[in-house]
Residue, then its C-alpha position, 0 to 999 in steps of 0.5 A: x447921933x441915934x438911930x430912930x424909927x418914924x412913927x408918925x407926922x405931927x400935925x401942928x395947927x399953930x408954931x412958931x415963927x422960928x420954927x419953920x415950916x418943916x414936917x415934924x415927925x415922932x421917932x421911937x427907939x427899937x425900945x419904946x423911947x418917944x422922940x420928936x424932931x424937924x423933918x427935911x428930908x421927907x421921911x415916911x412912917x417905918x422908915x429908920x432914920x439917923x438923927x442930930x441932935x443939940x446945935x447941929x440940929x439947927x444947921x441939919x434942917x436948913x438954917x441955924x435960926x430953927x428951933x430944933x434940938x434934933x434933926x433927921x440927917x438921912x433914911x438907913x435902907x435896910x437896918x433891923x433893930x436888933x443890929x444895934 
């Protein structure tokens, strides 16, 4: 699990059928490090969230056949960076 601040929406023109049709979202760490994941819970940009990463991901965003390695599990109200 890591904490993530959303970025921005990705918008895809064409995916795989595997995928879904989840929003995908461009997280970063309070450092800079870029990362993208499925979105089921309908986050907006700024908001810090909590991730799940590797297998867990696929049951995290709603059905084990998704092509994911990271999810966002849920929205942290409140969080500040520097707490990490």
């Amino acid at each position: 699990m890591q904490i993530l601040q959303v970025r921005q929406q990705l918008v895809l023109t064409s995916r795989l059928d595997d995928m879904g049709h989840l929003p995908i979202k461009v997280l970063t760490t309070a450092s800079g490090e870029v990362f993208v994941a499925m979105d089921p819970i309908g986050t907006k940009n700024g908001d810090w969230v909590f991730t799940i990463a590797n297998s867990a991901a696929r049951d995290a965003a709603g059905d084990k056949r998704y092509l994911t390695d990271l999810t966002v599990g849920g929205i942290i109200d409140d969080w500040q960076p520097d707490q990490m």
